[in-house]
C-alpha positions in Angstrom: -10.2 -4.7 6.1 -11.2 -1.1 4.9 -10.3 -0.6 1.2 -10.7 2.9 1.3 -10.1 6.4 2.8 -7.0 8.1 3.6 -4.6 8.2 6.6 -6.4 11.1 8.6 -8.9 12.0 6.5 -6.0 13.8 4.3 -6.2 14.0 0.5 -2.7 14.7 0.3 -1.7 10.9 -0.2 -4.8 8.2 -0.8 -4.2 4.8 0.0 -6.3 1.7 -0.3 -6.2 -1.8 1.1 -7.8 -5.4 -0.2 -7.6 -9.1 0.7 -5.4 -10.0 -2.1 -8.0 -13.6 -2.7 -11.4 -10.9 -2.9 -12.5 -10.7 -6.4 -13.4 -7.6 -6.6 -9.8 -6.4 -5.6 -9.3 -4.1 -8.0 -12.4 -2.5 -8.2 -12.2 -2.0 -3.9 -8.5 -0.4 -4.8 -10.1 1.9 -7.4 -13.0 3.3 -5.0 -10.4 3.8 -2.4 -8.5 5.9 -4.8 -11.3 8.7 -5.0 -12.1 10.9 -8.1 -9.0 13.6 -8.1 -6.7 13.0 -10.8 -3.9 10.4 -9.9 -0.3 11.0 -11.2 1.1 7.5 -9.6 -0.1 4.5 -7.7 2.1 2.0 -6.3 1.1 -1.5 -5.1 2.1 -4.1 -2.8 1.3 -7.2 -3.6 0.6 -10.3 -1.5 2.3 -13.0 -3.1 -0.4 -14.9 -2.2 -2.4 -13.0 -5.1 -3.6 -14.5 -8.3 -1.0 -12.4 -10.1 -2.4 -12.9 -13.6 -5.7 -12.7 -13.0 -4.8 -9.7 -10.7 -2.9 -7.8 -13.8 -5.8 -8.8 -16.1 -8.0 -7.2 -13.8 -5.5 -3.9 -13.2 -5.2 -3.1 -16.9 -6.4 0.2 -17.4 -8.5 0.7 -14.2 -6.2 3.5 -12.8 -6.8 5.8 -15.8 -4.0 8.4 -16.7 -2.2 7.3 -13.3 1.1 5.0 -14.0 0.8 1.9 -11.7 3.9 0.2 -10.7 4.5 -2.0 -8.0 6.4 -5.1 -6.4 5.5 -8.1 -4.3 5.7 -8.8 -0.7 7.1 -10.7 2.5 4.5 -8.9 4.2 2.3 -5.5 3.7 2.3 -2.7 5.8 -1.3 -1.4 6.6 -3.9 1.2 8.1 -3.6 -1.9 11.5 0.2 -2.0 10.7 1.3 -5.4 10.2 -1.2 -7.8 7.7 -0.3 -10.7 5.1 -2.8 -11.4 2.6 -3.3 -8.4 1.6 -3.0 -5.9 -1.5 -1.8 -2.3 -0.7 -2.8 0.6 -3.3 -1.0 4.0 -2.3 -2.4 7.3 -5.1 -0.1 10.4 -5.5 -2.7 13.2 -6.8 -1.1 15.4 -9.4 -2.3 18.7 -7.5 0.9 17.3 -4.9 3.1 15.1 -6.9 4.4 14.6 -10.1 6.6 11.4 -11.1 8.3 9.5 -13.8 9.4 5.8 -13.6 12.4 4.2 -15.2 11.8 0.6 -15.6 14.8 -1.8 -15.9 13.6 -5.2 -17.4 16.8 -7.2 -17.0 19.3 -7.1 -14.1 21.8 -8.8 -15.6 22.8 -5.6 -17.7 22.6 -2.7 -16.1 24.0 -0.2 -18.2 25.1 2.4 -16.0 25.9 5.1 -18.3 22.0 5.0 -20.1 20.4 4.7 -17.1 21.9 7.7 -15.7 21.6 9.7 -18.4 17.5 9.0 -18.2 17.6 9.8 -14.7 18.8 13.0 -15.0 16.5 13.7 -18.2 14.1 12.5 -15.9 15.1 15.3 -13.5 15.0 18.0 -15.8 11.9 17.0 -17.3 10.0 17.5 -13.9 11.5 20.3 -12.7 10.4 21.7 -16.1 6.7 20.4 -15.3 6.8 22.3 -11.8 9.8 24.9 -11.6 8.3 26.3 -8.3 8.3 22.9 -6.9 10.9 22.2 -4.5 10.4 18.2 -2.8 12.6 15.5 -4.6 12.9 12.1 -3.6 13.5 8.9 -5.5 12.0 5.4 -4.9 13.4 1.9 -5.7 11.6 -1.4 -6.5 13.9 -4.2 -7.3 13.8 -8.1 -7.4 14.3 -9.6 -4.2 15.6 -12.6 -5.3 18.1 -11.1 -8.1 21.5 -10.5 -6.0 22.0 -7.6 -8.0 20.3 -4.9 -5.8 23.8 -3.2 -4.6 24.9 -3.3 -7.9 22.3 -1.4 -9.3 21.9 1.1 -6.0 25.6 1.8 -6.0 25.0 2.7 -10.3 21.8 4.5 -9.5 23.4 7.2 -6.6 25.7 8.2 -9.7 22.7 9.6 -11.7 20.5 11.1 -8.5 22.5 14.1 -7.8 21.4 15.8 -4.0 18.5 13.6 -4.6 18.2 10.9 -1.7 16.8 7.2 -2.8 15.0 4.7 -0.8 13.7 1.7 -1.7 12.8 -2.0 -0.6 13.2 -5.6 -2.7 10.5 -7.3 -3.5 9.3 -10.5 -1.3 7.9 -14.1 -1.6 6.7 -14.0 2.0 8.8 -16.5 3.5 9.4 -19.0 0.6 12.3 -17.4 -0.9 10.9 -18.9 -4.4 10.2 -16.1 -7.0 9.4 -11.9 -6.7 7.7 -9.9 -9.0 8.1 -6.1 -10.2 4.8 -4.7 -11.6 5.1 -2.5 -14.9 2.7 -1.9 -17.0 0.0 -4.4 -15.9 2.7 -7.2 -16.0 4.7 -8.8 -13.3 8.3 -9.1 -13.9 11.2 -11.0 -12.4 15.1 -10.0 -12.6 13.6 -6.4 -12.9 13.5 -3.1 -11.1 11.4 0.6 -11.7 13.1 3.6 -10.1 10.2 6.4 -9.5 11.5 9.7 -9.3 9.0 12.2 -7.6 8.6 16.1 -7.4 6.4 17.6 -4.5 5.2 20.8 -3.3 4.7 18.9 -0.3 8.0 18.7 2.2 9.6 15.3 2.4 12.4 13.5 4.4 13.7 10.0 3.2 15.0 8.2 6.6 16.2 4.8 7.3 16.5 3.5 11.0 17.2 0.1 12.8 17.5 -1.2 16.2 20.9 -2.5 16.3 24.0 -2.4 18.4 27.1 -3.0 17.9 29.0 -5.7 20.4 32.9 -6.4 21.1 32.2 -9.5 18.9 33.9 -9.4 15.6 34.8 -12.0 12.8 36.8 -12.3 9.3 35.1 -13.8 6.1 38.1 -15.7 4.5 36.3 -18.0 2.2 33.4 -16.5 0.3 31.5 -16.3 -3.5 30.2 -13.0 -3.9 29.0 -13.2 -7.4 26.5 -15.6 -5.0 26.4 -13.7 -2.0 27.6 -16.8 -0.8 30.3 -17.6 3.0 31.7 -20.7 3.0 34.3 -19.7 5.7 34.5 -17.2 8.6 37.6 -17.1 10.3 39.4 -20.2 8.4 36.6 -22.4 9.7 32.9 -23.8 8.2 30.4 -20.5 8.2 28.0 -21.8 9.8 29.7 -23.9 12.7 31.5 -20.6 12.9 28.6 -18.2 13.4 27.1 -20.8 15.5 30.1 -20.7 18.1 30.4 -17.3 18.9 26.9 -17.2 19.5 27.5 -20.0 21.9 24.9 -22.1 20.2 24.3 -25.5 18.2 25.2 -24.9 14.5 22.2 -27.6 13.7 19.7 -24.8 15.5 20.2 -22.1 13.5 17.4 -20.4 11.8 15.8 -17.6 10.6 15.1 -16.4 13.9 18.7 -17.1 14.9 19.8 -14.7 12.2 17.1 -11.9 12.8 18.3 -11.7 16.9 21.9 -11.9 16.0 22.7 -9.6 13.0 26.1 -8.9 11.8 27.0 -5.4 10.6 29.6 -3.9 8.6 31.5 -0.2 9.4 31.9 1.9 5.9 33.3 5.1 7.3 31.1 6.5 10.3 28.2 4.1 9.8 27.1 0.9 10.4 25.1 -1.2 8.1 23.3 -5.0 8.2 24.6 -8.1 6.5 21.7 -10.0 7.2 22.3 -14.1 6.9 19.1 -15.3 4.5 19.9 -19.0 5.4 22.0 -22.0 5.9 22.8 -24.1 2.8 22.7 -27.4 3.1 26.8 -27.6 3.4 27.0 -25.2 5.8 27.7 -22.1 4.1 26.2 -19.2 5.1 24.2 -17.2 2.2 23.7 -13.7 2.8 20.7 -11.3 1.6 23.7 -8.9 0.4 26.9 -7.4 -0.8 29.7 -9.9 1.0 33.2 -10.5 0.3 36.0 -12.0 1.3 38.4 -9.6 3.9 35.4 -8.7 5.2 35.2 -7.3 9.2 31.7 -8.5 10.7 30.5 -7.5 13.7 27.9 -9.1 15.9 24.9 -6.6 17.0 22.4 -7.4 19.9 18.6 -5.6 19.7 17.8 -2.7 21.2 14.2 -2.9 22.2 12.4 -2.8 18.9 9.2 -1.2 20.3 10.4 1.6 21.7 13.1 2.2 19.3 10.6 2.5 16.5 8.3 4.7 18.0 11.2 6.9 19.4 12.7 7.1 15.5 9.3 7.7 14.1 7.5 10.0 16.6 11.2 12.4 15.9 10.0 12.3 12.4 7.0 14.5 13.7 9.0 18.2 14.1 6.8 21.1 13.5 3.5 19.0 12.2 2.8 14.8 11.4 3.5 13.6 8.1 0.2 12.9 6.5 1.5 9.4 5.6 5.2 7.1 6.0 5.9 5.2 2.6 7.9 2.6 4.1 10.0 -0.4 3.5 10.8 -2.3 6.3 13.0 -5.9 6.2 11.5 -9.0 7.3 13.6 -10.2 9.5 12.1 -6.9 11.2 8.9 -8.9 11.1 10.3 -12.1 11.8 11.9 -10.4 15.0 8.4 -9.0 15.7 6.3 -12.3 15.5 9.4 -14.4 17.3 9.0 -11.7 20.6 5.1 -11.6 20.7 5.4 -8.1 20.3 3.7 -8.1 16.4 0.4 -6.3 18.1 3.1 -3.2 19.7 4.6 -2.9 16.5 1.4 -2.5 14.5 0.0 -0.4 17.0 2.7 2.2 16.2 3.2 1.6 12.6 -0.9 2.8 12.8 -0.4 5.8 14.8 2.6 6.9 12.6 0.4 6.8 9.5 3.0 4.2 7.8 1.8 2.1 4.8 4.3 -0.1 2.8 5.6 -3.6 2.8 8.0 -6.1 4.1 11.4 -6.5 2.0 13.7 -8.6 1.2 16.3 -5.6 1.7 16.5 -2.4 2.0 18.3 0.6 -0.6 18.7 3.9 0.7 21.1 6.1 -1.4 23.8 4.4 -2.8 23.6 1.2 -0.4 21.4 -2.1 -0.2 21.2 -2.7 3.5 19.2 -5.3 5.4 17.2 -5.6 8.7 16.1 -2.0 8.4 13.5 0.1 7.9 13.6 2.9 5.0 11.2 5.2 4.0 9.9 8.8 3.3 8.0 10.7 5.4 5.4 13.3 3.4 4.0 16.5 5.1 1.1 18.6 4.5 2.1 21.3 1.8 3.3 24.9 3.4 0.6 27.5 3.5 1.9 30.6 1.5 
């Protein structure tokens, strides 16, 4: 694949690609990048990568820029769909300016410091660029840590009319560890909030392609320290789940779960509660927030091809964004590949100018969300 050039020839936003096994990775990533200053690049990371050997290699090669990043269940490229591979995306400082807040330890959030950094955070680039007007935050969090609602839901106290989107980091399809990269070091049971200025226009979105049905059950037995259903309507999860659906409880899979969502209504919205897997007992566990009480509602797909290129193509309005940052889930992808329709999907991912990676859930504002795809979409600046 190419490792260099931007998305339409545009120096607004540079991005960069590399198989993640090449080793000269890094040094394709840092070509890609050109010579204009840098004020932040992000990476996605194939967790196929040599991640030590990668960050040995990262350590200083970016110059002044900070580099942050996450792993992947997937990366999201200049062809739209790859695995494999190692996404750089470089915010120039004559568009953007940025500053990260890195959290090394899940488990203690402290709510009250955090905000109070964000909003120092805030003031400090509004400071840098008083004539700036663009704000958008962006979230990177441990796929794996069950703590990603907790720490949205503190986040959106500290962000103000700012919106947030973000994605959790991914182990492909193993489920086994993620990684948050800060500092030339991969970290697990982390996150790093970037909060950006721009005197280019932006619009965070988030989008999916599910309906609602008549279908609708109760959680009455579940652990959601664990995000954890042992029982849906006082019988087994699974066996459950597997009923209405009007299927065999011993053939439910990952497939299963990314055709037949359930949702949750928190006042005028709908939002995922994508199933992760079955546990060997039968419980059901659940990429995020559950509870018991809980209403779920079974959704069906709407056709995922031209629901995405109807969302993105309205994203177009007066011009094209010069590039999507997105985050989009991967049972999105695992939808994708199950349909054959992988190539259709790329195809308009490409011609939308998206670049990101495939999550393990989704943030956007105040919420975690799953089997969805967030993002920002960045315009050409306004011609005074």
């Amino acid at each position: 694949m190419n490792a260099s050039a931007p998305f339409a020839g545009s120096p607004i936003v540079r991005t960069g690609f590399a198989p993640c096994d090449a080793s000269d990775a890094v040094d394709r990533l840092v070509a890609a990048m050109g010579t204009d200053p840098l004020e932040l690049v992000i990476l996605f990371v194939s967790p196929q990568t040599d991640l030590k050997q990668f960050a040995e290699d990262l350590d200083g090669r970016f110059g002044t820029a900070t580099v942050v990043g996450c792993t992947t269940a997937g990366e999201l490229t200049e062809s739209g769909y790859t695995e494999g591979e190692i996404v750089a995306v470089g915010l120039p400082t004559t568009h953007f300016a940025a500053r990260t807040l890195f959290i090394d330890d899940l488990s203690e959030i402290d709510a009250e410091a955090r905000i109070r950094d964000m909003i120092h955070n805030r003031k400090a680039l509004a400071a840098r660029h008083p004539i700036w007007t663009s704000e958008f935050a962006f979230l990177m969090v441990d796929g794996l840590s069950t703590r990603e609602d907790t720490l949205a839901a503190n986040l959106s106290l500290g962000l103000g009319p700012v919106p947030l989107f973000g994605g959790s980091a991914g182990d492909g399809e193993d489920f086994g560890q993620t990684f948050i990269l800060h500092q030339s070091t991969f970290h697990s049971n982390a996150a790093v909030l970037i909060q950006l200025r721009s005197n280019c226009p932006v619009h965070v979105f988030k989008t999916d392609n599910l309906l609602p049905t008549e279908k609708r059950m109760v959680v009455t037995g579940a652990d959601p320290t664990t995000r954890r259903v042992y029982e849906i309507n006082a019988e087994p999860a699974a066996r459950e789940y597997a009923r209405i659906l009007g299927k065999d409880p011993e053939q439910l899979s990952t497939f299963t779960f990314a055709a037949h969502p359930v949702v949750v209504r928190i006042g005028e919205q709908t939002h995922v509660r994508a199933i992760q897997r079955v546990a060997k007992n039968g419980d059901l566990q659940f990429f995020s927030a559950i509870d018991e009480g809980v209403v779920l509602t079974l959704a069906e797909p709407e056709d995922m091809v031209a629901h995405l290129d109807r969302e993105l193509s309205a994203l177009n309005g007066l011009q094209k964004p010069a590039v999507i940052l997105g985050c989009d889930c991967v049972l999105r992808r695992v939808e994708a590949t199950q349909k054959q329709i992988t190539g259709d999907i790329s195809h308009i991912l490409a011609k939308h100018n998206v670049v990101g990676f495939s999550t393990y859930g989704e943030q956007v504002n105040s919420m975690h969300v799953n089997q969805t795809f967030t993002g920002v979409a960045i315009y050409p600046p306004e011609k005074n």
